[in-house]
N, C-alpha and C positions, 0 to 999 in steps of 0.2 A: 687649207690644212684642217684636217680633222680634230677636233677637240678628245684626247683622251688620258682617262685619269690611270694610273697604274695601282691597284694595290699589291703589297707586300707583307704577306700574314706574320713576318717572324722577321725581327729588328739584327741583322748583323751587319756585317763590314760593304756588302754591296747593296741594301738597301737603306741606308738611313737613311742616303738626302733621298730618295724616292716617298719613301714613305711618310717625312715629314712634310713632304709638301702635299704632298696626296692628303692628310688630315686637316691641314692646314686652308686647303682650300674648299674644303669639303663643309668643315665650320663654318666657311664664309656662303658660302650656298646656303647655308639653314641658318642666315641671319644673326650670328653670333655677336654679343656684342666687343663693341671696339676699344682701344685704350683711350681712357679722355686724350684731347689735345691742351695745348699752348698756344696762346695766341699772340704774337707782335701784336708793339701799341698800334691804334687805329691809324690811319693815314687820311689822309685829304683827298685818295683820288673818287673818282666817279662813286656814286655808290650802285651804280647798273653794272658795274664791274663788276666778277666772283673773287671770290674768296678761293684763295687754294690751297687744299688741304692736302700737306706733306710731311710723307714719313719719313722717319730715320729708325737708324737700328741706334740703341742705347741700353748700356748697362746702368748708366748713373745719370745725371742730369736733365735738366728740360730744355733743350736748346742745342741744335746740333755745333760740335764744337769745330768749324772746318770753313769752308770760304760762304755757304750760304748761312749760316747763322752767323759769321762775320760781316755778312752784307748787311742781316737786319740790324746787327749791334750798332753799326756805322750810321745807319738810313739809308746804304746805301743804293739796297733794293728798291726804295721807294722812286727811285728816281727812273725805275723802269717797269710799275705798275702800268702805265698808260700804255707801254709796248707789248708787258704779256699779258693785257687784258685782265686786270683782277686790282682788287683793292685792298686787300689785306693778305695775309698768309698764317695760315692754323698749323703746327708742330703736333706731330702724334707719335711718339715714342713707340718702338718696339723691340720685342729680345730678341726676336733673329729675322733672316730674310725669307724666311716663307711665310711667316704670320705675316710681315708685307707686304706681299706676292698677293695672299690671300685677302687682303680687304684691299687693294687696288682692284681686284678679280672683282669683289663682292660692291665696289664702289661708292666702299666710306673714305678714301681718300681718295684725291686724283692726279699723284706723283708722288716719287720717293727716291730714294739713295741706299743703295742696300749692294751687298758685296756678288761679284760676277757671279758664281756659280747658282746662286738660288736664282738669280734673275737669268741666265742662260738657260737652265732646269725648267722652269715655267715654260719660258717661250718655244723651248724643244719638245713641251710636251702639250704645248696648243694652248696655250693658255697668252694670250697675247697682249702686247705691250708696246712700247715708241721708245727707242733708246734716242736718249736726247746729249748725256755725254759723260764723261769720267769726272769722278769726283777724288780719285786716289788711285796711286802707284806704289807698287812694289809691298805691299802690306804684307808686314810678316809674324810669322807662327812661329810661336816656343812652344817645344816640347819640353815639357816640365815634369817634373818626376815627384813623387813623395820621399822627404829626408828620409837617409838609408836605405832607399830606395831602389831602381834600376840604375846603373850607370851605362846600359851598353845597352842599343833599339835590340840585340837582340836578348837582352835581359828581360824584354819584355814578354816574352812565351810562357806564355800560361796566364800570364796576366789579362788585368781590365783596366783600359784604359778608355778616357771618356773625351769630346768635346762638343761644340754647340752644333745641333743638327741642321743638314742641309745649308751648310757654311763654308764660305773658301777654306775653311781651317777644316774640312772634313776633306773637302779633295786632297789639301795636303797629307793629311793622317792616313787616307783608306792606300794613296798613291805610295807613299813611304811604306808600310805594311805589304802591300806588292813587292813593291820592290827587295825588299828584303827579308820575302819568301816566310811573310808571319800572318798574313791575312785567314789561314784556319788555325793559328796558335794562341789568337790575342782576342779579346771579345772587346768591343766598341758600345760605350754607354751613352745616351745622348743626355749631358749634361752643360746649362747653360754657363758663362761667365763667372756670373754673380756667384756662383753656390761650388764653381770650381778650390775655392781657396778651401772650404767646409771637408770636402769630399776628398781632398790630398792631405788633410793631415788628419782627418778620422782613419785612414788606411781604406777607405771606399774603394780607393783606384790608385794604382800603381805609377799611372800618368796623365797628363793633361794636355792638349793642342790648342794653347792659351793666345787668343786673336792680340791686337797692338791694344794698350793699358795695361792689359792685365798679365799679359807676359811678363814684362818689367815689374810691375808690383809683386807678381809670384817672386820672382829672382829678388827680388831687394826686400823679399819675408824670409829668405832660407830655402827657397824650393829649387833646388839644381835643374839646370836646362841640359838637355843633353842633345838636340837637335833642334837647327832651326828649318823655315824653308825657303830659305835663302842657300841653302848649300845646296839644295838640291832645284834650284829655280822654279819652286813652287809657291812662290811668293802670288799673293792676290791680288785684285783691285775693285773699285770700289763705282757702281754707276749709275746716273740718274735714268728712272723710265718715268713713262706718262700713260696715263689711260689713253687710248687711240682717240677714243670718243673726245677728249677734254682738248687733247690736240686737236681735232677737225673743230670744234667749236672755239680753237683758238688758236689760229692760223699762224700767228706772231711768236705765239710763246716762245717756240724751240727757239727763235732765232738771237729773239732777245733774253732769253735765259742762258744762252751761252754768252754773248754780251755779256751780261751783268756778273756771271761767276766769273770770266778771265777779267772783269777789272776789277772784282775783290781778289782774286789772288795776288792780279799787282799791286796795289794796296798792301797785301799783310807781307809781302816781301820785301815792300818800303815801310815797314811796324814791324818787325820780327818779332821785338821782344813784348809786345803789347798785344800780338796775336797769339804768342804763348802762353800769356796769362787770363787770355779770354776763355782761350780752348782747356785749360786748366778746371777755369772756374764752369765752365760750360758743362766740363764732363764728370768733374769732380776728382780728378784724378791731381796727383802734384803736379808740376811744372815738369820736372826733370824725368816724369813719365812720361808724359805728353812728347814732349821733345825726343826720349828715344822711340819712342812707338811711330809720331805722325810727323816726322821734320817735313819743315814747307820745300826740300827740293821733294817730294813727293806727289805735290799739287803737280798737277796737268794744267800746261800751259797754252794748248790747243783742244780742239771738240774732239776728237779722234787720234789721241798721240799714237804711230803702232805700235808701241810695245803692248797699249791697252789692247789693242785689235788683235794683236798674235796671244796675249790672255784669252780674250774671249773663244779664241779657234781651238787652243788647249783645253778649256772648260768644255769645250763640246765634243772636243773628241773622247776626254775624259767620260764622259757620261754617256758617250754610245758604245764604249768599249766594256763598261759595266753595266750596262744593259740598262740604265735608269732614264734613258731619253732615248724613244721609237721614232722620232721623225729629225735627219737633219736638216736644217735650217742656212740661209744665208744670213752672215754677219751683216753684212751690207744692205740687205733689202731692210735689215731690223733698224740701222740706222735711219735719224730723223736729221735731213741733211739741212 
């Protein structure tokens, strides 16, 4: 497959997620530097083991709040250091999934969890990786509005509405806008999570495509939803890749990394309510957030559930029909069996 980068001179509805990954990885070319990491307490294995350095996408917290940061809460990863070859594990926060596209690319980490469409984006556009397995199901996007604001998607004409670039919440948003015939009436901002709450009630933007957290905290400040995308089965999910290289130099990983996440999900579904208040405290969000944003029947209970599979086949069709991914790909061959 040919490695190639797409530029897109002028930021609208069909090029976001293009163009933020295109910058994103381009930084990581010219050595940019990276977010500190987190590091779990040291462990007792080998010390000729590596270290593995993994991202996550986070708005708030140092700690992914989900079945791998439950495993190390537990110890329970430690008890399969010696199968995925490594001795410790480094946490590198980031705000969205092409900035960790792009330092997997640039190889200051060498694994992550980041939501389907930036990580199908990447690999359709040559930029390659090891899909190793789902980390979440069914993740959903509120469309949130500013008080007084739109009530009706097509209230939204003429308006600006903004969410996190090159994000399964942008496939939902650009998809929806399609569909109801507003994609030359609406302009598309690319604004993160964090600064979403700032930007709906200065009047910046009309609406939001607010990812799981911070939908629910929008709605439980006063911010009307008016579309989820769950009505229209555009809900995401969420999945681990690995640098190729880090897999060939560690032949075991994938197999005991899926080991090790399907028996912290069993675990937190025998803890329900102490996996709640971890992932709470992890991300910084309430309890009763966490709970409607990330409920554990959403954890994947196998390496490859389909519905995850029929996800990723919609994310690529999605992005060849918008033009933002030239080459397609097989699902299957990307899998790390």
């Amino acid at each position: 497959m040919t490695k190639r980068l797409n530029r897109y001179p002028r930021m609208n509805c069909t090029s976001l997620l293009a163009s933020t990954l295109a910058i994103s990885l381009a930084l990581a070319g010219c050595g940019t530097a990276q977010p500190a990491g987190n590091h779990s307490n040291a462990s007792e294995a080998s010390s000729t083991a590596s270290v593995l350095r993994f991202g996550y996408i986070a708005s708030k917290g140092n700690t992914p709040g989900d079945p791998i940061g439950w495993a190390v809460k537990t110890g329970l990863i430690k008890k399969y250091y010696a199968q995925l070859g490594i001795s410790d594990i480094q946490f590198t926060p980031f705000v969205n999934g092409p900035d960790l596209v792009a330092a997997l690319q640039g190889g200051s980490i060498d694994a992550g969890e980041l939501g389907d469409t930036p990580a199908v984006n990447a690999e359709a556009n040559g930029y390659q990786s090891d899909l190793i397995d789902f980390t979440n199901l069914n993740q959903e996007v509120w469309l949130v509005t500013k008080k007084n604001g739109p009530k009706t998607l097509q209230d939204l004409k003429g308006q600006t509405v903004a969410t996190s670039p090159g994000s399964y919440m942008s496939r939902y948003l650009l998809t929806l806008l399609k569909n109801e015939g507003l994609s030359q009436q609406v302009k598309v901002d690319p604004i993160y999570p964090a600064d979403a709450e700032s930007a709906l009630q200065s009047g910046r933007i009309a609406a939001y495509a607010a990812p799981t957290d911070t939908g629910p905290q929008l709605q439980q400040l006063g911010f009307p939803v008016i579309d989820k995308a769950s009505e229209h089965q555009l809900t995401g999910t969420s999945v681990t890749v690995a640098s190729p290289k880090f897999v060939t130099a560690h032949p075991n990983f994938a197999k005991a990394w899926v080991e090790m996440t399907e028996a912290s999900v069993s675990d937190i579904r025998q803890h329900a309510d102490e996996y709640y208040q971890f992932a709470s405290d992890a991300s910084g969000f309430p309890v009763d957030i966490v709970k409607a944003s990330s409920p554990i029947s959403n954890l994947p209970t196998t390496q490859f559930p389909t519905q995850g599979i029929q996800s990723l086949n919609a994310v690529e069709q999605f992005l060849l029909q918008q033009g933002l991914a030239k080459n397609q790909f097989s699902i299957q061959d990307w899998e790390v069996k």
